[in-house]
ZAKETOR-488874 format. One record per residue (C-alpha): x, y, z. Coordinates in steps of 0.02 Angstrom, whole numbers. Layout:
! ZAKETOR-488874
<<X,Y,Z>>
...
END
This chain:
! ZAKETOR-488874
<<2176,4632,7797>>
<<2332,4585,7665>>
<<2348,4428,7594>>
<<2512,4386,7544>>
<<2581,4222,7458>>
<<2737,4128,7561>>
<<2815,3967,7511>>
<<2649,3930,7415>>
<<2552,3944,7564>>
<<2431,4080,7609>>
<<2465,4194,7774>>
<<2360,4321,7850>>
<<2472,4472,7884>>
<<2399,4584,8004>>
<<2319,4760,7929>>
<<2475,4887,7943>>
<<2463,5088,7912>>
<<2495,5119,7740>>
<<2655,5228,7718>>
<<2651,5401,7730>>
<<2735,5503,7605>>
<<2799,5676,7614>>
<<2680,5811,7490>>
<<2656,5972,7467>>
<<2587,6112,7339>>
<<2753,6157,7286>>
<<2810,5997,7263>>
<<2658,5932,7163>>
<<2694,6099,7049>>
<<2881,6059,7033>>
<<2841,5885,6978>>
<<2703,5939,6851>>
<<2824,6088,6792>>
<<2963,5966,6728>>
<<2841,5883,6616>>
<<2742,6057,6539>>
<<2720,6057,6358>>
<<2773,6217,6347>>
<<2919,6199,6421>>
<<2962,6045,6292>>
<<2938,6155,6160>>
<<3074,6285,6238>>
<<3180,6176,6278>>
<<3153,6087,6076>>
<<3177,6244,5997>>
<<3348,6302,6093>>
<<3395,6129,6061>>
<<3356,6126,5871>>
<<3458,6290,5852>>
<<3598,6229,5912>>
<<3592,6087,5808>>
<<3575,6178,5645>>
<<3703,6287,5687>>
<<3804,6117,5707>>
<<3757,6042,5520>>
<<3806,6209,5441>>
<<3958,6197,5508>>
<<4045,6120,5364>>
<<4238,6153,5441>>
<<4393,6012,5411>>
<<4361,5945,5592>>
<<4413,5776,5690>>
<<4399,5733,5855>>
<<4433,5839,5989>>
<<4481,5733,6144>>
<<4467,5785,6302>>
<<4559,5711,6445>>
<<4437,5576,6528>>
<<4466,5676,6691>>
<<4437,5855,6652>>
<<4278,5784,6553>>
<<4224,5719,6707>>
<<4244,5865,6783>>
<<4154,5979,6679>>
<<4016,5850,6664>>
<<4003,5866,6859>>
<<3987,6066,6848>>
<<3851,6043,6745>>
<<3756,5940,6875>>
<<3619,6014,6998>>
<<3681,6019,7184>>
<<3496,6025,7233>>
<<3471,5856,7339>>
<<3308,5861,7429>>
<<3174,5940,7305>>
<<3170,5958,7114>>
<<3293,6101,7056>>
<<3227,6242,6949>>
<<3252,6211,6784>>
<<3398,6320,6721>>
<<3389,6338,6517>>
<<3587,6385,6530>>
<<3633,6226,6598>>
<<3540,6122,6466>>
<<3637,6244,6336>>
<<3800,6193,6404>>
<<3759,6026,6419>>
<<3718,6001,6235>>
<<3854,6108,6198>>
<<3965,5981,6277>>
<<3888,5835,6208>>
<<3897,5907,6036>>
<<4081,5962,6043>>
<<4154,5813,6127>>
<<4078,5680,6000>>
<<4156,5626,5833>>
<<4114,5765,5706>>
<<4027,5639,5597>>
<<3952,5775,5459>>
<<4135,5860,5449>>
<<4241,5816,5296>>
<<4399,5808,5428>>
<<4276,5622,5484>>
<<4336,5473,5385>>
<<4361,5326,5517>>
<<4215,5230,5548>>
<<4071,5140,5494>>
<<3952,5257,5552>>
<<3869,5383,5471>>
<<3789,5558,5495>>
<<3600,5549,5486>>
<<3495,5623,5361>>
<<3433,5754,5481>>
<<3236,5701,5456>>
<<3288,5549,5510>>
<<3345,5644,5681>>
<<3198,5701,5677>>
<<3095,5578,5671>>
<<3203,5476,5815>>
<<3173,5623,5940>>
<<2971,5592,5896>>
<<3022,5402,5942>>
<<3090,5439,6076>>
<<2944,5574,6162>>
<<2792,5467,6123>>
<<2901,5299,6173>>
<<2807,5163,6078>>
<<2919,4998,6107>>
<<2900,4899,5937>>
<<2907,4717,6007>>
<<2719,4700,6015>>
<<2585,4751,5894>>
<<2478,4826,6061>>
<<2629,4942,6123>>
<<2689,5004,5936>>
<<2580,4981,5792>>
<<2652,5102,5656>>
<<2825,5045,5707>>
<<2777,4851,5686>>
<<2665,4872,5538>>
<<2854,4994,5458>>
<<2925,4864,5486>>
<<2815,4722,5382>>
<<2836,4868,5242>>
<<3012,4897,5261>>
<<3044,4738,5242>>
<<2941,4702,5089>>
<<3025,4860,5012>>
<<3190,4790,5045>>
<<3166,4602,5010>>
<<3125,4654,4810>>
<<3333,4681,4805>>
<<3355,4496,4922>>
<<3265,4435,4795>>
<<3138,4284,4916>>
<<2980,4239,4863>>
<<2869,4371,4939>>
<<2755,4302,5113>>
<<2879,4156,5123>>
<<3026,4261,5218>>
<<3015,4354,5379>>
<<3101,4525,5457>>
<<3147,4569,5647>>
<<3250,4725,5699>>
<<3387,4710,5837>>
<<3484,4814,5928>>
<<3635,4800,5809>>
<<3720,4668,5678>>
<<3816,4581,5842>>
<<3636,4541,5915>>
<<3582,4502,5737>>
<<3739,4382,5688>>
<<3676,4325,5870>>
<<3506,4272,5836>>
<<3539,4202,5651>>
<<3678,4095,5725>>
<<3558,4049,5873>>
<<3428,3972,5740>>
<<3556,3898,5633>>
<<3591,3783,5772>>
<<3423,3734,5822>>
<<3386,3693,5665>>
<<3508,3580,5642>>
<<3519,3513,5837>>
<<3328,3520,5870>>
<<3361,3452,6046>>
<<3493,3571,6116>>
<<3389,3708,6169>>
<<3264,3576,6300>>
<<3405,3463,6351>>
<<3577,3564,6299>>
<<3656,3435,6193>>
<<3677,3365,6036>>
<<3659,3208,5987>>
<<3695,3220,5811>>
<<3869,3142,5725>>
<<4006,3269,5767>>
<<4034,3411,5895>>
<<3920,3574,5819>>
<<4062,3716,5725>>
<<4042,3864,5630>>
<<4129,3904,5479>>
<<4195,4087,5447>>
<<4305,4186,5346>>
<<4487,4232,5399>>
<<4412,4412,5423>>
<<4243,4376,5503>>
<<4166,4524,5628>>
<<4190,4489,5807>>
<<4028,4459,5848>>
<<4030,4304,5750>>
<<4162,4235,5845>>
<<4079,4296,6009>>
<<3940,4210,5959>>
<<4012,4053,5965>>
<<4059,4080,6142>>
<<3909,4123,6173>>
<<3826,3963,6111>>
<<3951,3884,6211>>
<<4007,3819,6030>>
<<4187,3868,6090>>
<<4360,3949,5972>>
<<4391,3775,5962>>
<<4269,3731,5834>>
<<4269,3897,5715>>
<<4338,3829,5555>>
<<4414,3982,5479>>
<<4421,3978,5291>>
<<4563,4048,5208>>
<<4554,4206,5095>>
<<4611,4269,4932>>
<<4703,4422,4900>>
<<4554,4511,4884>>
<<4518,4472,5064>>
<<4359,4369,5007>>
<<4339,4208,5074>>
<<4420,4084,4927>>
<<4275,3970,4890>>
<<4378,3856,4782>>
<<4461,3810,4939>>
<<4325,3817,5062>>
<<4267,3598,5016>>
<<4458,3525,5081>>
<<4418,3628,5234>>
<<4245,3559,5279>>
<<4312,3396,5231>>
<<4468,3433,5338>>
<<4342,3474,5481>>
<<4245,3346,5469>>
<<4375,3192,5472>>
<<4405,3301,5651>>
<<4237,3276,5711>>
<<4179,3442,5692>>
<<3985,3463,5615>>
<<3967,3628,5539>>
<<3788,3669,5528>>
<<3817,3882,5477>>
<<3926,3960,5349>>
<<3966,4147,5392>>
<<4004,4263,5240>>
<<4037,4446,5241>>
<<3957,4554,5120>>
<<4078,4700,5175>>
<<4208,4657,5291>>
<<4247,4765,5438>>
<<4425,4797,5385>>
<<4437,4802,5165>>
<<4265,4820,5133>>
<<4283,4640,5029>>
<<4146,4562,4985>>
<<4136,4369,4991>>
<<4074,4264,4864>>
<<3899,4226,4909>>
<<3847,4141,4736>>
<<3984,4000,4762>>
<<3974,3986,4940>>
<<3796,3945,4923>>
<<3803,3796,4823>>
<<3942,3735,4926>>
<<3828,3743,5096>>
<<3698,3684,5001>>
<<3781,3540,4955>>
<<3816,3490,5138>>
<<3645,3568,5200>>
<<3746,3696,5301>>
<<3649,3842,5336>>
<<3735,4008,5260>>
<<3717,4175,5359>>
<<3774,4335,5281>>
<<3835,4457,5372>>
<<3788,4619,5274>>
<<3803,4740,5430>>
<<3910,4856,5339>>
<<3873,4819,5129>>
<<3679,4747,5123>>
<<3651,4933,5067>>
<<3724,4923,4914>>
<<3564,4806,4858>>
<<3461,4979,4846>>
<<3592,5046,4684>>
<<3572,4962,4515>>
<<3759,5006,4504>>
<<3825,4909,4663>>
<<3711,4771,4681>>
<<3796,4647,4604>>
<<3931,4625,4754>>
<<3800,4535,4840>>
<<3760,4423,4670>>
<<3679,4256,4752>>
<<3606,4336,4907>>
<<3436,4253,4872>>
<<3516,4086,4911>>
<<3572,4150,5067>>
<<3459,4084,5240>>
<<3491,4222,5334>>
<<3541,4398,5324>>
<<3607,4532,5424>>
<<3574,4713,5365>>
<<3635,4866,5469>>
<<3524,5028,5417>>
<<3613,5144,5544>>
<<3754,5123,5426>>
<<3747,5143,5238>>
<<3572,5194,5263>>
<<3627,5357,5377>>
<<3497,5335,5509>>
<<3529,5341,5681>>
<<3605,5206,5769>>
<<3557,5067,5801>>
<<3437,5017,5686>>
<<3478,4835,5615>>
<<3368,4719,5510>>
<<3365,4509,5506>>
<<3307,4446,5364>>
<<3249,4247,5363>>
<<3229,4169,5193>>
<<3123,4057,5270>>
<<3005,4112,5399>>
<<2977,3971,5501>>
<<3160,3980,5545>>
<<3141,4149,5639>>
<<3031,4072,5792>>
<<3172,3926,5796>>
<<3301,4055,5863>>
<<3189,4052,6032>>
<<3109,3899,6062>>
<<2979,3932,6190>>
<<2832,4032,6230>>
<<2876,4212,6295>>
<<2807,4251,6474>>
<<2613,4253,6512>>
<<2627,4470,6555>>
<<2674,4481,6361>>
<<2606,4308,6283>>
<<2421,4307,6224>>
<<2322,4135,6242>>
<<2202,4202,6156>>
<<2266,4269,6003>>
<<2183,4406,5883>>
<<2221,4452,5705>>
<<2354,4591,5799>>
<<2455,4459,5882>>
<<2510,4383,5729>>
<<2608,4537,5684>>
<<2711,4507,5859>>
<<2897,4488,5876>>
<<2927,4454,6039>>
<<2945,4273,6004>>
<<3105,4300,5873>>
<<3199,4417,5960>>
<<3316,4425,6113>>
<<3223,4601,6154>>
<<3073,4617,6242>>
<<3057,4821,6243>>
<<3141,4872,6094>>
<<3169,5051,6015>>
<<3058,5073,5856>>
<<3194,5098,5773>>
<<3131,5051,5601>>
<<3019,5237,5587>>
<<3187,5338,5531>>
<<3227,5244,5397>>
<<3034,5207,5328>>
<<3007,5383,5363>>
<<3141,5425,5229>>
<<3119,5290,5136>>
<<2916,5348,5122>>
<<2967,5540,5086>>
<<3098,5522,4978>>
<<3112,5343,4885>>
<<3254,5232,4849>>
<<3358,5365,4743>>
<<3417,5450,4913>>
<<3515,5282,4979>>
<<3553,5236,4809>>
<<3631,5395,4752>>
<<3717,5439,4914>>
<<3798,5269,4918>>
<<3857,5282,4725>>
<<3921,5440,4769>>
<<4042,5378,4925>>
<<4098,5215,4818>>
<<4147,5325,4683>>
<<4216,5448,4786>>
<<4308,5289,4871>>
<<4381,5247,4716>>
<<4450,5419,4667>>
<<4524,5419,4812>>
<<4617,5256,4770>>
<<4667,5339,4632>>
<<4750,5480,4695>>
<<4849,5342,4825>>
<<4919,5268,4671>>
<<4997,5438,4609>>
<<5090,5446,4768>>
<<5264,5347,4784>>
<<5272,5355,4970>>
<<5105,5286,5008>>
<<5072,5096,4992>>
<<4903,5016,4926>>
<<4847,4865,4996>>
<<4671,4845,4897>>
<<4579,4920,4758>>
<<4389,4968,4867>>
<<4261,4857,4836>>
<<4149,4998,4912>>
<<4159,5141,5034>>
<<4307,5069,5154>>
<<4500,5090,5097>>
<<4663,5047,5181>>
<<4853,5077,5146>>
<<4996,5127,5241>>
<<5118,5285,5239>>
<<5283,5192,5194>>
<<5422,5294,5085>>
<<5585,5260,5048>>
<<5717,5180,5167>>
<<5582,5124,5309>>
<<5649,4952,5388>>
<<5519,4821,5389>>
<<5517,4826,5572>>
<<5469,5013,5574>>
<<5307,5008,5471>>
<<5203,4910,5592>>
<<5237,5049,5742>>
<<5247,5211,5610>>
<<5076,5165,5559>>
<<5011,5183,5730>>
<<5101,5320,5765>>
<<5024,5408,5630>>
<<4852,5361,5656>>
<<4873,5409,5834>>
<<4964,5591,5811>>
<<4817,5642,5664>>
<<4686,5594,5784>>
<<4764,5713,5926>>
<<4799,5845,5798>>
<<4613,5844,5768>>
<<4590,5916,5595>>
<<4554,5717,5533>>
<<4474,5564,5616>>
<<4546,5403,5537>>
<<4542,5243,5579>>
<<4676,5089,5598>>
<<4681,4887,5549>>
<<4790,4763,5539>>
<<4788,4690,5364>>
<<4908,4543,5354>>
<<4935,4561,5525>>
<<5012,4728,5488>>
<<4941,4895,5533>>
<<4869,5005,5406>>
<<4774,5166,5406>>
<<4598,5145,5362>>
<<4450,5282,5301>>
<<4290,5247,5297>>
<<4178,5378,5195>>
<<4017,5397,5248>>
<<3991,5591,5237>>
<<3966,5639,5056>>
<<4050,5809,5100>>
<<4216,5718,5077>>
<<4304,5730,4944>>
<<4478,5696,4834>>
<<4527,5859,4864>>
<<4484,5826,5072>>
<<4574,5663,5062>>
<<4739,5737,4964>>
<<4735,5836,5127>>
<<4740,5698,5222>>
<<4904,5655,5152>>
<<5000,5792,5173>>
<<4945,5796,5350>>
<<5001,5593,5360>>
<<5150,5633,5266>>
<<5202,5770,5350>>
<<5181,5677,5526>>
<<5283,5513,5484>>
<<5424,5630,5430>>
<<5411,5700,5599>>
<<5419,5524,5671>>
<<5554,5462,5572>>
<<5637,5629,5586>>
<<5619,5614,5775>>
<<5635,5416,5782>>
<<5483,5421,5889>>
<<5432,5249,5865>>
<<5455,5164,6016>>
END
């Protein structure tokens, strides 16, 4: 006889014939076959060849893009028309499909890629992902992943001796990405300073909640504020210098100006590395000034955090220990796979505050061990979660802090020579001298009309990416486009990026040649 629960009241169901499900020998075998360890290590090693064959490749390559309809196409082909029983497993068809996969993507360890904030791996670090992602150990709770979680309390006492935090006072969660980690930071900024909006979903403090953010804040900080239900509204931008940095001398009149609207702002969002100069606010001065007003200050570090790890570069970030929160993505100046993003809390107490309530009963221990306390479930949006801290302690345990350090010396300085060789070149226009790894400036020469070098910048960007020799990237700085690289492969160099010129150069004489800028 089954019981079964309806509208809280117990029913007696009568006893039914359990279903019956098709079997067989050969279907038990087919099953079993798909998961042999033999065949795993087959299918690794044809795999693993390709993929060297793919880092020694060291070609001038960008993007080749496919039309979104022939790709679909050819991903079809690859497909299985077996319906009713497991197919045979066909070692071509995996070739071609990594094949595919491989050739369509963004060359990232070519010297032709140079447009965006991601990097190419350290292979290990590949390496180590595809063990992640075979065993499958989801890092939320200290039951389901225990190397992961316990990386992850030694990542981020490794890292906090560059934060600078008193050591057992601060706490560390990994998210899915910076957005998710501007997210959560944002998230306990608020309930820290409205302790009742997360129970009753209002505030009852002196003004309407805001956030206040630089000119050239990431998205995600802005989407965050919708998401909070904060609103556009109440973002109080602060106005930037030259630089692109936040100007702190002029940040106070704002507040003040905010405040005489009704506006409480209870987070301060700087960039340490802005998505579109690379600019790095000041974080020293900002500090004192939300200090002052007991604003929290977030810094969003997605993109420059990294540069804590050189001796050289750390002092773009001077003041960071003030900071109450920090974003840090490793998947990008740390050359990890994607994502793998770390939250740092000054203060841990505030990374529980993000989320407060107990997590459901299937996950939440009432009666906690010694393992539970090493737990994350409770600070973090995820419940199963990639361990995505093992690539970058893996590298970080093999080969120390020189690898990051050096590698990200090498692209700043490489950044800079770059710069230089922009300044040699009459028909190209600077726009900032790199404050790391990210550069913009636009192709402009003699006798362009102002109205032209909005559109010719586009053009360009657009007709080098088709070409496919380079992959560069686009921004509007001053609400102008500009080209934009990004160098994140330390393959690149001046002598790659002159080459880069002459292609740009030689395309906007096309265009203007052609007057194809409509």
């Amino acid at each position: 006889m089954v019981r079964q629960m309806e509208d809280d009241n117990v029913t007696d169901v009568s006893e039914e014939c359990p279903p019956s499900y098709p079997h067989s020998a050969e279907a038990k075998e087919s099953l079993f076959a798909a998961f042999d360890p033999a065949l795993f290590r087959r299918n690794s090693e044809a795999v693993v060849a390709r993929l060297e064959s793919h880092l020694a490749d060291l070609s001038v390559r960008g993007l080749d893009l496919s039309d979104p309809g022939a790709l679909s196409r050819a991903a079809r082909a690859l497909m299985t028309t077996e319906r009713e029983t497991i197919a045979d497993f066909d070692d071509k068809r995996l070739a071609a499909i990594v094949d595919l996969y491989v050739r369509t993507g963004i060359q990232v360890h070519s010297p032709g890629y140079m447009g965006r904030q991601f990097s190419g791996t350290v292979p290990l670090a590949g390496v180590v992902d595809f063990v992640g992602s075979v065993v499958n150990q989801p890092s939320s709770y200290y039951e389901a992943g225990q190397l992961p979680i316990t990386a992850e309390r030694i990542m981020a006492d490794e890292l906090n001796r560059f934060i600078g935090w008193e050591p057992g006072r601060f706490a560390m969660v990994t998210t899915s990405g910076g957005s998710l980690a501007n997210l959560t930071a944002l998230l306990a900024a608020r309930n820290r300073a409205c302790p009742g909006i997360w129970a009753r979903g209002e505030h009852r403090g002196r003004g309407r909640p805001a956030i206040a953010v630089g000119e050239d804040v990431h998205y995600s900080v802005t989407r965050a504020a919708g998401i909070l239900g904060i609103g556009e509204s109440r973002i109080v931008r602060l106005p930037l210098d030259r630089r692109g940095r936040i100007a702190a001398r002029r940040v106070p009149a704002v507040l003040a100006a905010a405040e005489r609207r009704g506006l409480e702002v209870f987070c301060m969002v700087a960039s340490a590395g802005t998505t579109a100069l690379g600019a790095f606010d000041p974080i020293d001065e900002l500090a004192g000034i939300a200090a002052g007003r007991g604003i929290w200050l977030h810094v969003d570090g997605a993109h420059g955090a990294s540069l804590l790890v050189s001796d050289a570069l750390r002092h773009r970030l001077r003041g960071i220990e003030k900071a109450d929160s920090l974003t840090w993505d490793a998947h990008k100046l740390m050359f990890v796979p994607a994502p793998c993003t770390m939250l740092f809390y000054r203060n841990a107490q505030d990374a529980p505050g993000a989320f407060q309530r107990r997590v459901a009963s299937y996950v939440f221990d009432e009666e906690p061990d010694a393992h539970c306390e090493f737990d994350s479930g409770d600070r973090n949006v995820e419940c199963t979660k990639r361990p995505m801290i093992m690539p970058l302690w893996t590298l970080w345990a093999m080969y120390g802090r020189a690898l990051f350090a050096e590698k990200i010396e090498h692209l700043c300085r490489t950044t800079n020579e770059a710069y230089g060789v922009l300044t040699e070149e009459p028909d190209f226009e600077t726009l900032h001298q790199p404050e790391a790894n990210i550069l913009c400036f636009r192709y402009r020469p003699q006798g362009i009309g102002e109205d032209q070098v909005h559109r010719l910048q586009l053009r360009i960007r657009k007709q080098v990416r088709l070409a496919g020799r380079f992959f560069i990237s686009k921004v509007n700085v001053r609400g102008v486009a500009a080209l934009r690289v990004v160098l994140m492969n330390h393959q690149v160099s001046a002598e790659h990026f002159r080459m880069l010129l002459a292609e740009i150069r030689t395309t906007g004489e096309r265009l203007l040649r052609d007057d194809d800028l409509a």
